[in-house]
N, C-alpha and C positions, 0 to 999 in steps of 0.2 A: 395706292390701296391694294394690298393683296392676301389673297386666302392661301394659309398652306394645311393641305392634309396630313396629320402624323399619324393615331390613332383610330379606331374603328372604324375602317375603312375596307370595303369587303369582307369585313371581320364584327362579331357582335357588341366584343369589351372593348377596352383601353380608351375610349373617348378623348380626343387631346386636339383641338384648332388652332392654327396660330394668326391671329392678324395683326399686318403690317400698316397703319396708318396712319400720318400725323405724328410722323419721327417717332410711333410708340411698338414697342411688340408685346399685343395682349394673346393672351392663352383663355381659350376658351375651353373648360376641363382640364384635366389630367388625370387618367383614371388608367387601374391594372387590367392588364388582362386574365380573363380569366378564361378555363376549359383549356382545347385544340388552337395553337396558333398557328394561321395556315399561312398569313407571310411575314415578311421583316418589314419593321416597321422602320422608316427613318428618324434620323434624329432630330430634335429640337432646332431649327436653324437662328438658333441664340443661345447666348450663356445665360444660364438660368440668373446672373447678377443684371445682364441685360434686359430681361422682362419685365417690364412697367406694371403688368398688372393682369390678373388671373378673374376669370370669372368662371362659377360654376352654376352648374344646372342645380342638381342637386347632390343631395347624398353619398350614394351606392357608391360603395370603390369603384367601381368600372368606370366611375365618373369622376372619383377621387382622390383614390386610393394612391396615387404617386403624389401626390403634392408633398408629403412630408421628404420623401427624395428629392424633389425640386428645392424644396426648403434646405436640405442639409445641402448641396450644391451650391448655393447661395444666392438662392433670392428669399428676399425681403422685401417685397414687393405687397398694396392691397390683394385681400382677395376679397371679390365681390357677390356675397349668396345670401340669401333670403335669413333670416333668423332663423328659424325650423333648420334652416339646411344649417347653421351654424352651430345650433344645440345638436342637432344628431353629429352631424361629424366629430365635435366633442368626443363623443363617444367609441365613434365606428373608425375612426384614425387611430386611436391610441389601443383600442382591441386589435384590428390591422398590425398597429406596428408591435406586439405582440407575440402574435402567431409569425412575423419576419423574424423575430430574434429567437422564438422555441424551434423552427426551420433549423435557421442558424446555427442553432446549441448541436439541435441534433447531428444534422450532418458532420457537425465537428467534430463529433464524437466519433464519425464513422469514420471520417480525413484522419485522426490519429492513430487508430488501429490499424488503417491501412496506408501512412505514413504520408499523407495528401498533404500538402499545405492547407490553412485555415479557410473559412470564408467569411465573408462580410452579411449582417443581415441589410437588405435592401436599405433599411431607414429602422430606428430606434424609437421607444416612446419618448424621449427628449426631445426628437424630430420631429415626432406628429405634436408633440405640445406645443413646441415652438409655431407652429402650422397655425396652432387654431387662434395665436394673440395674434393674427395678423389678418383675422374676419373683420370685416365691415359690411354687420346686418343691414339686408334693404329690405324694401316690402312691396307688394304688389301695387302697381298701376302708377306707380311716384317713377318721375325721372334724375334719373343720378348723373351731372355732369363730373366724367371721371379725369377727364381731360381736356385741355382746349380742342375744339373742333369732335370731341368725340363724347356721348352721352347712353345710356343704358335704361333699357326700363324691363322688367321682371313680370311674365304673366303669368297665371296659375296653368300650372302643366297638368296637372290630377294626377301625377304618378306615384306620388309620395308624400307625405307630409313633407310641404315647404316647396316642393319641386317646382319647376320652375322652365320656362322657354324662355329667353334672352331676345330682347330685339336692342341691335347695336346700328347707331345711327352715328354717321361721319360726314364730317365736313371739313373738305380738303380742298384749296387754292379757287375755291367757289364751285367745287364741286358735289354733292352732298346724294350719300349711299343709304340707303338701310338695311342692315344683315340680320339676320333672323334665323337662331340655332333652336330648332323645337325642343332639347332636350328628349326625355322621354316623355312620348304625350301619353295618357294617361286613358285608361278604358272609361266606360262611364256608369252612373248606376253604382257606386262602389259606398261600401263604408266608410265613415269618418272624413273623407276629403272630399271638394268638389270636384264637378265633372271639368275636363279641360278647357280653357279659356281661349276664344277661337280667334286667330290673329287678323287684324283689319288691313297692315300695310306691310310691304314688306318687296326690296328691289331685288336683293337675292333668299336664298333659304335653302337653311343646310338640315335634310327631315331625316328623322331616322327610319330604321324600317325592318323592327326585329321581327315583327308579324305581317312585313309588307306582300306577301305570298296568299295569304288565308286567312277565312273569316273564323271566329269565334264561334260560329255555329245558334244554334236558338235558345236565346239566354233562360237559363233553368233558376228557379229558387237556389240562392244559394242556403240556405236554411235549410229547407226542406233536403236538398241534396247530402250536407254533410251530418245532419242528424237519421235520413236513413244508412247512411255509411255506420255511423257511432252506434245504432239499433241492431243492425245485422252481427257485426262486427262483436260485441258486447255479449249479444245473444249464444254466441259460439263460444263463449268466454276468453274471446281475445280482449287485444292492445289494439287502438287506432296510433300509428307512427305516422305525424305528418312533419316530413321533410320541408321546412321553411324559413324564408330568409328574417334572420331576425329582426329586420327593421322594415315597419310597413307590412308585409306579408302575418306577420304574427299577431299584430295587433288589432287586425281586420278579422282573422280567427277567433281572437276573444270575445271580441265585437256580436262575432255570428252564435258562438255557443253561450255567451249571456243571453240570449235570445232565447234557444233552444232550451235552457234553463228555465228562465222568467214562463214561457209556453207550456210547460212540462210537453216536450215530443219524444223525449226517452221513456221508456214505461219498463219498471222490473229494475232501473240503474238510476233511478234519481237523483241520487246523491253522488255521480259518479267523478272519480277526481281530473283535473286537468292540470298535468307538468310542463313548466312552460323553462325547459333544461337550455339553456344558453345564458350565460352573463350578459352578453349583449344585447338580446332580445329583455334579458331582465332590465337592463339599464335603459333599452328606448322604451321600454313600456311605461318607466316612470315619467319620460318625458312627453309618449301621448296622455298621459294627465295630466300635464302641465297648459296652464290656463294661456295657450295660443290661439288666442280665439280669432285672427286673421284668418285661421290657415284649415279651419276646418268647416264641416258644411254644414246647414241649417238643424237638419235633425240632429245632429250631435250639441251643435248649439242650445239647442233644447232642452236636451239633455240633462247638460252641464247646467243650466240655469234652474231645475227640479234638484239638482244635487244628486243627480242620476250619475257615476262613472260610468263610462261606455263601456269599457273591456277591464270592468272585475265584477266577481260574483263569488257566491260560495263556492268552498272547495277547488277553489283556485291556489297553486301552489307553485311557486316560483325558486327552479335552485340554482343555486350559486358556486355552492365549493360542488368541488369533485365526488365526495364523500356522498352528497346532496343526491348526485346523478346516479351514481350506484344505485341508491337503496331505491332509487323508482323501479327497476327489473327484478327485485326481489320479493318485491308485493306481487300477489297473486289476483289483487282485484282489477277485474277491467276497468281499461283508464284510456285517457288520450294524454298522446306524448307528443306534443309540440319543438322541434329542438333543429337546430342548427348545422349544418348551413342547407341552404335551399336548393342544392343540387347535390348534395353529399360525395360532395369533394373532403371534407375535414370538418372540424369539428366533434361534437358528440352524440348528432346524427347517428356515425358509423359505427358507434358502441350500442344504442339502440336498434339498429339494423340487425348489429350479431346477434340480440337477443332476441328477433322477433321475426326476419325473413323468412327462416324454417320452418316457421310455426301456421299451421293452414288456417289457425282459425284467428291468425292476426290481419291487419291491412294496413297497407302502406298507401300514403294517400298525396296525390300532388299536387301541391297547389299554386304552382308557376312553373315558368318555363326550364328547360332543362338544354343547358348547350352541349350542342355535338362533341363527345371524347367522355362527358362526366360520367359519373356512375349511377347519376338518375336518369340521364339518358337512357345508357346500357340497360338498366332496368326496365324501362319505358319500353325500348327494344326488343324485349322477351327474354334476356338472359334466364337463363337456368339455372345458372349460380354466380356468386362473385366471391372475390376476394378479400376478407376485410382482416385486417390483422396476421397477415399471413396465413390467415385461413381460410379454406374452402367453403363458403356457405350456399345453401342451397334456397333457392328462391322460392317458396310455399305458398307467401302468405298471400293475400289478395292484394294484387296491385289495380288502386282507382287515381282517375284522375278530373278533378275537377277543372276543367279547361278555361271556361268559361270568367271564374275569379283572377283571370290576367291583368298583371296592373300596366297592360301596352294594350293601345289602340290597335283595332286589326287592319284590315286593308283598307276597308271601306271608312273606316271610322278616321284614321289617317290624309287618305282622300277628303273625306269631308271639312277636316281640320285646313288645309291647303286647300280647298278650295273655295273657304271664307273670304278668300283674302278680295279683296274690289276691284285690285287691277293685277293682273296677271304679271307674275316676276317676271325680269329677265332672265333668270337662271334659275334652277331648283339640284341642288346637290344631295345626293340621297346616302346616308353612311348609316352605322350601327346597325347590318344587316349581315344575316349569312353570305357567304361569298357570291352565291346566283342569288339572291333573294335583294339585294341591291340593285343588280341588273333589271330582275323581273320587275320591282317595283318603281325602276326611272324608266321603264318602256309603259310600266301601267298610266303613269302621271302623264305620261307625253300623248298616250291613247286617249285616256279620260277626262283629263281636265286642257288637253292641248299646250301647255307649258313646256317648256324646253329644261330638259332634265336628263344627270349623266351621276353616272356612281364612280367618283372618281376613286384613284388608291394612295397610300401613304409614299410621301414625296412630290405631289402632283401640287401644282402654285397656280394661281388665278386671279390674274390684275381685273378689281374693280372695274374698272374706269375703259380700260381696253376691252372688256369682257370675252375675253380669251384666255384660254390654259398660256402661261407663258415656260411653264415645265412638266414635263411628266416622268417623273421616277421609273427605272424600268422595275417591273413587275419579278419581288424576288420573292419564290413558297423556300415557306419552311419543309413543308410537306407538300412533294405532288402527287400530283392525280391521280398518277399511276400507282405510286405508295396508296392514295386511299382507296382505290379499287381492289390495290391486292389486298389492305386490310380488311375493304364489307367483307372479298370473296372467301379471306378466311375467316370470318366471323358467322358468316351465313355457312360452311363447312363444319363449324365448332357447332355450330347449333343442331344441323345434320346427323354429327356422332353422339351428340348427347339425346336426340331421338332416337337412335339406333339402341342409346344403353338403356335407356326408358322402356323401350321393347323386349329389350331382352328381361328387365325386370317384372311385365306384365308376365310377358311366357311362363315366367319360374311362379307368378302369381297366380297363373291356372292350374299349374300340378297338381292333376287328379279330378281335374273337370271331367264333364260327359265328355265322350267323344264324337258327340256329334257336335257339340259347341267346339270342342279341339279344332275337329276336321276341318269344320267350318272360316275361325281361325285360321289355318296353317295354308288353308286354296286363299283366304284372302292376303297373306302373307306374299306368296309365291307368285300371286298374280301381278300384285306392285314391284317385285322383285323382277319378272319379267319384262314389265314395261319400263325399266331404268337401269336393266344390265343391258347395255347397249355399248 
């Protein structure tokens, strides 16, 4: 019986476990990385024909998004995920493999002008389609014997519709393991899904830890929150732009601002419109209406049973084509723009970014996490400007962020997930965490709950049975340390001169002030100049 680490391991994306037991090698994820990849990952140690069989947590590429690569490679193998998580990936594999083949187009386009040889996209939508005939929906609390001696059961994760912790149970030469992958465990309190489902048993566990550092802080109205954002915001006769991932994250917005609708908490904008600009956010939105009544929580159940839809209301408007997404920046009236992707790496996010960061009386609004390198980070960060289309824009509008609407448990709430369990593991593996933020949070586990806990990296193997590492990969960055030190210190530099230029535009803004505000001015000037010319 042995654990091997490939993916998100000191790293936040890529999700990908391999387990070796009972002659089988099951794949626990396979999912892309996304943002900064700070090392090399290893490789699969199997041919993807050799893989008996893939279980996924849920959804999100980070957790999925290779499988239709796996597939063209050749396996044909079950894969094992919740129905939800089988209707959304429907979706979010064949959008995936999509954006790989316009990638693709594109750069080929540039290989030829400058005489490069072609590239490959990662996987094709024929790959991802091929992907999804080889789903075998499970459902919560039921156990699936997927092999002899080895059997599976699906808990509610709360991270997403359908999501899902894994506890995998083995039984080998009379000896008998339980492995326990939390997936993403899921915040609580949240719309449309329930709160996570807190594990009873479990011999090892592999927990993630994207918020294993920090609490969420003191949970606010989320209503009240982002209907004063849409109030303020409206009032100044902006655009509310919120950056969101279009599965899950969007559909919990809908969720809120039918709310804020049905209450009337806008005043002066009642009728006001909401664009909900992603194909893929349009196509999971049809599927949270879709009558999955396992998978969702009690009030929404209610809901549905009044003939109440959760996330539509009036003046709700959803677009599709390209054409669609234009004409929303061309309207004058304040609006919320809901749109794609939730860090604004790509998508059509970045074409509503160019039309509204400039503008002071617009607001960009966060409502999930932002990983280190993306350009919602950058933002998050304080940038002054960025770059969107080859162009220079300058960052105006009001950046907010609602912290709190995290669909990841924080430290404590993680803690408390682990430490349901009735008898203390033998091992606790901690992954899907920033590079120190997996350290921090297997030194937290080992402090607070006294369980024996290590963040291992990719290539690192772990016989069951022996309960010892029997490899460890050595440790190879993509980027070091020293590279990203020189990058903060030029970035906190860039940030420096672009205060400097901000100065010199105020100065030119006072031409012709009194001079005793001048003067006043120019000694406060010279004084800071004094204590930094050193």
């Amino acid at each position: 019986m042995k654990l091997t680490f490939i993916g998100a391991d000191h790293e936040v994306t890529g999700s990908c476990t391999l387990i070796e037991a009972c002659g089988k090698h099951i794949l626990v994820d396979c999912g892309l990385e996304q943002g900064r990849d700070l090392y090399v990952n290893c490789e699969i140690p199997a041919a993807p024909a050799d893989i008996d069989a893939l279980l996924l947590t849920h959804a999100h590429i980070d957790h999925s998004g290779k499988i239709p690569a796996l597939v063209a490679a050749g396996y044909n193998g079950p894969i094992y995920a919740t129905e939800a998580t089988r209707r959304l990936c429907d979706i979010m594999l064949r959008d995936s493999a999509h954006i790989q083949e316009n990638e693709a187009e594109w750069k080929n386009r540039k290989a030829k002008r400058a005489g490069e040889e072609a590239v490959e996209p990662i996987y094709t939508v024929k790959d991802a389609e091929a992907s999804i005939k080889l789903f075998k929906s499970c459902y919560y609390g039921e156990e699936y014997q997927i092999f002899d001696g080895i059997s599976i059961r699906f808990l509610d994760a709360g991270h997403l519709l359908g999501s899902s912790s894994i506890l995998v149970t083995i039984t080998e030469n009379g000896q008998t393991r339980k492995v326990l992958f939390s997936g993403d465990v899921g915040n609580i309190d949240r719309p449309l899904i329930r709160d996570p489902e807190k594990p009873q048993e479990a011999d090892f566990v592999i927990i993630e830890s994207t918020y294993g550092d920090r609490l969420h802080g003191v949970r606010g109205d989320y209503v009240t929150q982002l209907a004063d954002i849409i109030q303020e915001t409206f009032d100044r006769g902006g655009n509310v732009v919120v950056p969101s991932f279009a599965v899950g994250r969007t559909q919990i917005l809908l969720y809120l601002i039918r709310i804020i609708k049905e209450e009337h908490l806008i005043r002066g904008h009642e009728n006001f419109p909401v664009y909900v600009d992603s194909p893929l956010a349009v196509e999971a939105t049809g599927i949270y209406a879709q009558p999955l009544t396992a998978f969702y929580d009690e009030e929404t159940l209610e809901l549905l049973s009044k003939g109440i839809n959760p996330i539509k209301f009036d003046h709700l408007y959803l677009s599709v084509t390209s054409e669609d997404s234009k004409r929303i920046n061309f309207d004058p009236t304040p609006k919320v723009i809901i749109s794609a992707s939730g860090m604004c790496e790509a998508g059509r996010i970045r074409h509503h970014l160019k039309h509204n960061l400039w503008r002071p009386q617009c607001s960009v609004v966060f409502v999930g996490y932002q990983t280190e390198g993306t350009l919602g980070r950058k933002l998050l960060n304080g940038a002054e400007s960025v770059k969107l289309f080859d162009e220079e824009i300058a960052v105006r509008a009001q950046l907010r962020e609602i912290s709190d609407i995290s669909g990841h448990a924080d430290r404590n709430l993680l803690l408390e997930w682990l430490g349901n369990l009735k008898q203390p593991p033998r091992k606790v593996f901690v992954n899907h965490g920033h590079d120190t933020v997996c350290d921090i949070f297997a030194e937290t586990i080992r402090e607070k709950l006294g369980f024996d806990a290590s963040a291992p990296f990719s290539g690192d193997a772990y016989d069951l049975l022996l309960e010892d590492f029997t490899e460890r990969s050595p440790i190879v960055r993509t980027v070091t340390k020293k590279t990203l030190a020189k990058e903060k210190a030029s970035a906190v530099y860039k940030e420096l001169v672009d205060a400097g230029q901000r100065l010199l535009e105020v100065i030119e803004h006072n031409r012709g002030g009194a001079n005793k505000d001048l003067e006043r001015f120019t000694e406060r000037i010279n004084s800071l100049c004094d204590k930094y010319d050193r």
